[in-house]
Each structure stands twice: as structure tokens, then as C-alpha cells.
C-alpha positions, -999 to 999 in steps of 0.1 A, spaced: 300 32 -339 292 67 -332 273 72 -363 256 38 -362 253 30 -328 221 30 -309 212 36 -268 190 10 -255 174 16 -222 159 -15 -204 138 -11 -173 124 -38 -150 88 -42 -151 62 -17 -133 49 -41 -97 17 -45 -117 33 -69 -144 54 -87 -120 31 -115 -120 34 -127 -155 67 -118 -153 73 -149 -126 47 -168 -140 69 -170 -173 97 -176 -149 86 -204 -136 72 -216 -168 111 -214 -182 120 -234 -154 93 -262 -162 72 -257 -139 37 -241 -132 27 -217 -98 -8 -206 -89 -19 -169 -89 -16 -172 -48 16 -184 -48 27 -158 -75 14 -124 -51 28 -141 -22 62 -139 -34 63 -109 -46 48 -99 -10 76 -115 1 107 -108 -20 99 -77 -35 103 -68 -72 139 -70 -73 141 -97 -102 169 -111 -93 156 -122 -59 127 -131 -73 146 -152 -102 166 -169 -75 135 -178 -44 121 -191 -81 151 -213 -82 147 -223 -47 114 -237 -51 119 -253 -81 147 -280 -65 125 -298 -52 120 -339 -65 79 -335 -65 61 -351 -94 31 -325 -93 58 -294 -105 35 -270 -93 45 -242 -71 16 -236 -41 13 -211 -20 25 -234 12 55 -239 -8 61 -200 -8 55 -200 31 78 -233 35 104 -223 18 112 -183 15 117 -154 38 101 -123 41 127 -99 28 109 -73 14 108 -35 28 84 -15 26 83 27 30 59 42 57 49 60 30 32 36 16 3 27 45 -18 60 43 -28 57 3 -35 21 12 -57 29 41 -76 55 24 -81 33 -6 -102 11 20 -78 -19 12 -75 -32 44 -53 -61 41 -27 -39 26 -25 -14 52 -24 -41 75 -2 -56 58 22 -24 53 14 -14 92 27 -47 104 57 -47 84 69 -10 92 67 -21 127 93 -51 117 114 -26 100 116 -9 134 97 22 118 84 44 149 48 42 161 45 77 164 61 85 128 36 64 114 5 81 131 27 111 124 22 101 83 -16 89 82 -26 123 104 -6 143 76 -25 124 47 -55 130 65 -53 164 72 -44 171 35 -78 150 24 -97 175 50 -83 202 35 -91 194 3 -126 187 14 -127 222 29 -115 243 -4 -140 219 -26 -169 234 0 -156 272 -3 -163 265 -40 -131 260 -58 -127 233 -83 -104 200 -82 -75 215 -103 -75 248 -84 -75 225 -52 -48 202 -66 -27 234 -70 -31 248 -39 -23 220 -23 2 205 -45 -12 171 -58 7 161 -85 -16 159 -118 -7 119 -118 -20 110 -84 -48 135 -85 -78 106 -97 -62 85 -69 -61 110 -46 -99 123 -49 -110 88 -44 -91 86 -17 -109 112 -1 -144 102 -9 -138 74 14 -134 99 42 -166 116 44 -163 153 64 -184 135 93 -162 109 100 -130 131 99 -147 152 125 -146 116 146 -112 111 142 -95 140 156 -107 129 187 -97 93 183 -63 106 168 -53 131 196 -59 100 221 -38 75 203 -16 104 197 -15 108 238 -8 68 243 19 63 227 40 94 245 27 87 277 21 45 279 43 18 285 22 -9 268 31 -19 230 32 7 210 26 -14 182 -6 -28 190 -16 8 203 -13 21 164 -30 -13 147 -57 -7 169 -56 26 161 -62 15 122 -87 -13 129 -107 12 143 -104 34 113 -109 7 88 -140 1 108 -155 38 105 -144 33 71 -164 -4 63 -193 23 82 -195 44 55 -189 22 27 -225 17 14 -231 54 27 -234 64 -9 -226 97 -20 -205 116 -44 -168 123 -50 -156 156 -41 -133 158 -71 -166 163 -93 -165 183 -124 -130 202 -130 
């Protein structure tokens, strides 16, 4: 067995190939689901497959002729169990995908994450993307500024993009707007919660602002 034997290493599939994943799922199972029913449920239930397998199984008892999984099936009949990190809700809001952050904002909040530590996050990613701006204007190219500020190689394409959607005139707005969100939530009583997704809707609007500003990455030649 030593000699012959073999280690075979199986990993679940990357988020991004979940959906063919439940799609042959379902298929298995005899039945067809929509491609909005599919992202819902991995919204949902996460990319544990063995949740996934089982909500699958749930949806699938039913005595309907049509054997078609919908999207108001997903909402009927499972729960929203799937956690998300804080970490999470500044990439998406920099990527301009508003739904998602949204999305992640509002379900931190459920999670019981703290207002303030998420403010706490997006300033931090934001201050990074200034700086980066900054050392890109004192002449130094995007792999010096990836070292210097530790980007890892991987996320580096991600993470210049990220920061062309934050133009250096509307980072010099949002301190201000920061620092006062920053001051209601320590020193207000009302919701916290809408105090930070007003905070973001406001952001995703400066954002929508400069969308069709035009312009030019500043991760340029390296």
C-alpha cells in the first residue's frame, strides 16, 4: 500500500462554480431550477454543499407537476443562514456593486457586527486606496506601490480597479462625510444601522456620480 498507494485531495468547488454545481444537483434529483433561483440559494445557504444538497432536497418534496424550482420557491421555503465576514463589504463597495454591499451591509448588521467596526473597515480600505493614489502621483509604479503597501500580487488587478472607482476628488468629499457619520454613531441614540446604510447609499451615490466620469486607472503601466 505504501509503495502503490496514492493521496487524493478533493476540494469543494471555488463560489464561482457553485451554480452548475446545484444546477446538476437538482438535475440528479429530476428536477430543473432557474438561474434566479440558483444565486438565491447560494445567497441564502452558503457554499457549504451539504446545506445546499439538503435546502435542494427540501424543495424538491414537493407534489407539483411543473418540477421546476423558482425563485418564490427559494423564498417560501428556506432560511437565510448564511454568514458573511465584514470583510467582505468594502471590496464590494469599491467594485461599484451595489446590491452586494447592500446586501453584505444588511447582513453584518443581522449578524450583530458593530456599526462602528464596519465604518471602522470601509474607512481602512479607503484610506489604503488614497494612499495608493498618493504614491502613484509621487511617481512610483504599481508594483513598487503594491509593496509598500502590501497588496498581495493576487488581488493587486482587483485592487487598482477598485481604486479607479474612487477618483482623488471624491475621496477629498468623504472625509468630511466620514468624520460626521463617524460622530453619529458615538454620540446618537437613533439606529445605528440605518445611520451606516445611509452612510453607503450616499457613497454608492458619489460613486454612480463618477461612473461615466471617464478617466484612467491608476495602476497604469508597471
Amino acid at each position: 500500500l505504501e509503495k502503490k498507494g496514492a493521496v487524493v485531495a478533493f476540494y469543494p468547488p471555488f463560489e464561482k462554480d457553485l451554480p452548475r454545481w446545484v444546477q446538476t444537483r437538482a438535475e440528479e434529483l429530476g428536477w430543473t431550477i432557474s438561474p434566479g433561483a440558483v444565486q438565491l440559494l447560494v445567497e441564502r445557504v452558503g457554499s457549504s454543499l451539504a446545506e445546499i444538497h439538503a435546502e435542494l432536497e427540501k424543495l424538491t418534496l414537493g407534489k407539483t407537476p411543473r418540477k421546476r424550482i423558482e425563485e418564490g420557491d427559494v423564498l417560501a421555503l428556506t432560511e437565510d443562514i448564511r454568514s458573511e465576514s465584514p470583510f467582505d463589504l468594502p471590496p464590494a463597495l469599491a467594485t461599484r456593486k451595489p446590491l452586494e454591499a447592500l446586501r453584505l451591509l444588511r447582513k453584518n448588521l443581522e449578524q450583530g457586527e458593530s456599526p462602528l467596526l464596519l465604518l471602522n473597515l470601509l474607512v481602512r480600505h479607503l484610506r489604503l486606496i488614497r494612499r495608493a493614489q498618493d504614491l502613484r502621483a509621487e511617481g512610483l509604479t504599481p508594483r513598487e506601490v503594491e509593496g509598500k503597501i502590501r497588496i498581495h500580487p493576487r488581488r493587486a488587478g482587483e485592487f487598482w480597479k477598485q481604486a479607479e472607482a474612487f477618483p482623488p476628488r471624491l475621496m477629498d468629499r468623504l472625509w468630511t462625510l466620514t468624520l460626521a457619520t463617524d460622530q453619529r454613531l458615538k454620540l446618537t441614540r437613533a439606529d445605528k444601522g440605518l445611520i451606516l446604510e445611509d452612510y453607503v447609499l450616499t457613497l454608492l451615490a458619489g460613486l454612480k456620480g463618477t461612473r461615466d466620469g471617464g478617466g484612467h486607472s491608476p495602476g497604469g503601466k508597471r
